[in-house]
C-alpha positions as CSV (number, residue, x, y, z in Angstrom):
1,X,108.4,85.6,131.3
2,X,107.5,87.6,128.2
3,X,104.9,86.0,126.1
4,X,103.0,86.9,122.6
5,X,99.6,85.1,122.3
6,X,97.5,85.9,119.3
7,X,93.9,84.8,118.3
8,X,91.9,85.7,115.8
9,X,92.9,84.2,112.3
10,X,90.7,81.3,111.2
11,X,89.1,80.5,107.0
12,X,87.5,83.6,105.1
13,X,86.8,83.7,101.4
14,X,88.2,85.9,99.0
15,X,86.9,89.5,99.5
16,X,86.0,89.4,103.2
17,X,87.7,90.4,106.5
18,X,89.3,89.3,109.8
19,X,90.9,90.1,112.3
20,X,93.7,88.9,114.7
21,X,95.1,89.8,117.8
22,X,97.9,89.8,119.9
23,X,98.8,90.3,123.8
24,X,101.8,90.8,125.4
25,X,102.6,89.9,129.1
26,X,105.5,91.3,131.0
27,X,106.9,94.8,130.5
28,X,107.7,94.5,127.0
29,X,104.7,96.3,125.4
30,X,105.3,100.0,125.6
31,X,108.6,100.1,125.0
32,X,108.8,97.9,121.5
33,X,107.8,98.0,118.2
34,X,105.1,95.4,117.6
35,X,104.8,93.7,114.2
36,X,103.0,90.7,112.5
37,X,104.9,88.9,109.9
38,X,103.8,86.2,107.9
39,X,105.1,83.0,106.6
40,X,103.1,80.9,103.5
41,X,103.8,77.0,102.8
42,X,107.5,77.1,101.1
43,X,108.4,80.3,101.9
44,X,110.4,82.7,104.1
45,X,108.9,84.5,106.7
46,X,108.1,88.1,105.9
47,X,106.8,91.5,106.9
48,X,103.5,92.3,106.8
49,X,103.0,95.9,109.5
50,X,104.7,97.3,112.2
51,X,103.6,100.1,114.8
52,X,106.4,101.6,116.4
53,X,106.9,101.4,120.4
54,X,106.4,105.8,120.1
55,X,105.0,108.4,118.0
56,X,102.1,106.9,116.5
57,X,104.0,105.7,113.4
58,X,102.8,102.7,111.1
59,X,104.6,100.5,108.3
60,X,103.0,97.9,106.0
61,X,104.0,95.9,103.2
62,X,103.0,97.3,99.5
63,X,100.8,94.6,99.1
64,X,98.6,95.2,102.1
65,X,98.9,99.1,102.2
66,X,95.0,100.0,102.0
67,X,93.7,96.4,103.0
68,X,95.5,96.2,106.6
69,X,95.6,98.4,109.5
70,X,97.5,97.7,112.5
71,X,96.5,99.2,115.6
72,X,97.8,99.0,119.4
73,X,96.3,99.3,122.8
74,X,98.6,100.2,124.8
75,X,96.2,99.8,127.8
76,X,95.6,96.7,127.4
77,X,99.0,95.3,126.1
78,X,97.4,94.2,122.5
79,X,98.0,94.9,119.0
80,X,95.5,94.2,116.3
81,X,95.5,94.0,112.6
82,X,92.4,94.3,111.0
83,X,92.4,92.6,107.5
84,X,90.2,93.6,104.3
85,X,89.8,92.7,101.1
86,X,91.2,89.6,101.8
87,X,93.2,87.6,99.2
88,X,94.2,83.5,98.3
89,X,97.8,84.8,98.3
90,X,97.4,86.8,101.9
91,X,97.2,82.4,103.2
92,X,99.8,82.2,105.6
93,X,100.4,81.3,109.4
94,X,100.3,85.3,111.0
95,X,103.2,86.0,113.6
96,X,103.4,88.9,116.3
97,X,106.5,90.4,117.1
98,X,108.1,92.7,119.6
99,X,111.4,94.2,119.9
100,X,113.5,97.4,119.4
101,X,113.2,97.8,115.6
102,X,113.1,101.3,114.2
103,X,112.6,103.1,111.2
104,X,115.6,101.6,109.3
105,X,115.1,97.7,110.5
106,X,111.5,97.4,111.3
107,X,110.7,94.7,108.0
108,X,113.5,92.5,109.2
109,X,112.8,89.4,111.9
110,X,116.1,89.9,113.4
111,X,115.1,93.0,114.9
112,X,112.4,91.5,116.9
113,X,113.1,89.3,120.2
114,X,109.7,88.0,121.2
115,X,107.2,86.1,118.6
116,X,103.5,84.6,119.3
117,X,103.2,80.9,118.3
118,X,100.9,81.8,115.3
119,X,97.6,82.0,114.0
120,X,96.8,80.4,110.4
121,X,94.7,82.9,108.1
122,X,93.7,81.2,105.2
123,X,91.7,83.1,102.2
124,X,89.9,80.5,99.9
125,X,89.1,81.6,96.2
């Protein structure tokens, strides 16, 4: 039984940092992408960073490229995003992903099988 669980998450004001983090159980980790997405009140789910299953390779959403940094331990089946400079408009229940996406699908949620129930992240101004 594959399963995501994340932690971290939790109320930050404007300007400061968390973290949150995501573990993967069966033998899904090394051989997927893992991703976080994020969906606000009244809106679609979306992409926030992605580190592909090989090669070292990161992607991130414009609006978080220099603030977030996703990072995976492949040892011990987690992925992490640590996130800076945090915003009001970053509030949003975070999501972990895994699955085969690659270079031309990796912002989509279709190209990711497993997801982590969620962790709410909420940035007060």
């Amino acid at each position: 039984q594959v399963q995501l669980v994340e932690s971290g998450g939790g109320l930050v004001q404007a300007g400061g940092s968390l973290r949150v983090s995501c573990r993967a159980s069966g033998q899904i980790f090394s051989s997927n992408t893992m991703a976080w997405f994020r969906q606000a009140p009244g809106k679609e789910r979306e992409f926030v960073a992605c580190a592909m299953w090989t090669g070292g390779i990161t992607y991130y959403k414009d609006s978080v490229k220099g603030r977030f940094t996703i990072s995976r331990d492949d040892a011990k089946n987690t992925v992490y995003m640590q996130m800076t400079s945090l915003k009001p408009e970053d509030t949003a229940v975070y999501y972990c992903a895994a699955g085969r996406a690659d270079s031309s699908n990796f912002d989509y949620t279709r190209s990711y099988n497993y997801w982590g129930q969620g962790a709410q992240v909420t940035v007060s101004s």
